[in-house]
Structures are given as structure tokens and as C-alpha cells.
C-alpha positions as CSV (number, residue, x, y, z in Angstrom):
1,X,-0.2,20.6,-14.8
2,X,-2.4,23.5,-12.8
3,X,-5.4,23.3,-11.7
4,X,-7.9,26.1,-12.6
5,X,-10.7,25.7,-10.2
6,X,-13.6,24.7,-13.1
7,X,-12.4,21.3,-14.5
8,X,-14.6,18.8,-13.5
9,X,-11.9,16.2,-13.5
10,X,-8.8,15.8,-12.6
11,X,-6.3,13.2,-14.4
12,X,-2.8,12.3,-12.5
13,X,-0.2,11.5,-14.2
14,X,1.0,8.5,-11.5
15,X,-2.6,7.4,-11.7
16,X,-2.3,6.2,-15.9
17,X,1.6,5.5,-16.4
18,X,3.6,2.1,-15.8
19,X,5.9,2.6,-12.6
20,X,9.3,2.6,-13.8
21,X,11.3,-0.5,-12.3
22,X,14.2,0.5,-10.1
23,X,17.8,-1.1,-11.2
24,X,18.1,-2.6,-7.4
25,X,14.8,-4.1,-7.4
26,X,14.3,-7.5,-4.9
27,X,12.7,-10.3,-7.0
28,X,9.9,-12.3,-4.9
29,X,9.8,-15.6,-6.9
30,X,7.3,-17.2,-4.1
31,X,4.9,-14.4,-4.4
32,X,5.4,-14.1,-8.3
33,X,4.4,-18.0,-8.2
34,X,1.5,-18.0,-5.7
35,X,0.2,-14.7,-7.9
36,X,0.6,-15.9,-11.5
37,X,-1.4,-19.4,-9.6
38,X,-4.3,-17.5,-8.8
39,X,-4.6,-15.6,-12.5
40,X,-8.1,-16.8,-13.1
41,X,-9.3,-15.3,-9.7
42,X,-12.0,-12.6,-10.5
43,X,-10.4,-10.9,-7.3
44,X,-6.9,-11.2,-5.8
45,X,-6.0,-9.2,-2.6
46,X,-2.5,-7.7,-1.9
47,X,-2.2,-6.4,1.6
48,X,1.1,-4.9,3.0
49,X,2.3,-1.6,4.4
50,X,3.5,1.1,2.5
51,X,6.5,0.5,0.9
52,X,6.5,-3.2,0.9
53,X,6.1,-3.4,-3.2
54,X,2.7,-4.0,-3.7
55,X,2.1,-2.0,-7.1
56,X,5.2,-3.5,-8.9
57,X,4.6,-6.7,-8.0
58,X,1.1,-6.7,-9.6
59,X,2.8,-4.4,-12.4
């Protein structure tokens, strides 16, 4: 993908695909739970640092 300078948008890759799920991933039943509980929430925050797994748990 290059960028010319005149295209009005850009579209990432990353930014529309389904992470792939690692082979050593760490299953968070607690969090799954208290997630999948709140699955009629018009909102639901998910605050942690980088690197903490927020984007595959809400994958």
C-alpha cells in the first residue's frame, strides 16, 4: 500500500481485519463473564494499558 499524496482517504489494513488469536493466548473467564453481563449496554468501557488485551477480549 503507498500513499500518493492526492487520496482523500486512507484505509488501514489493521483498522478493518479480525486480529488473529495467538496459540498462547491467557483466557479471562471473570472478564469474559462481567462483559458478556453487560451485552445490552449501549456503551461498555475497557480501560487498561497497552498491551493488557483489550481489543481481543472485545474481539
Amino acid at each position: 500500500m503507498t500513499y500518493e499524496g492526492n487520496d482523500p482517504f486512507i484505509l488501514l489494513p489493521s483498522k478493518i481485519s479480525v486480529p488473529e488469536i495467538a496459540s498462547k493466548i491467557l483466557v479471562r473467564s471473570s472478564l469474559n463473564q462481567l462483559l458478556a453481563s453487560h451485552h445490552t449496554a449501549k456503551l461498555v468501557l475497557v480501560h487498561a494499558p497497552a498491551g493488557y488485551g483489550k481489543t481481543t477480549l472485545v474481539s
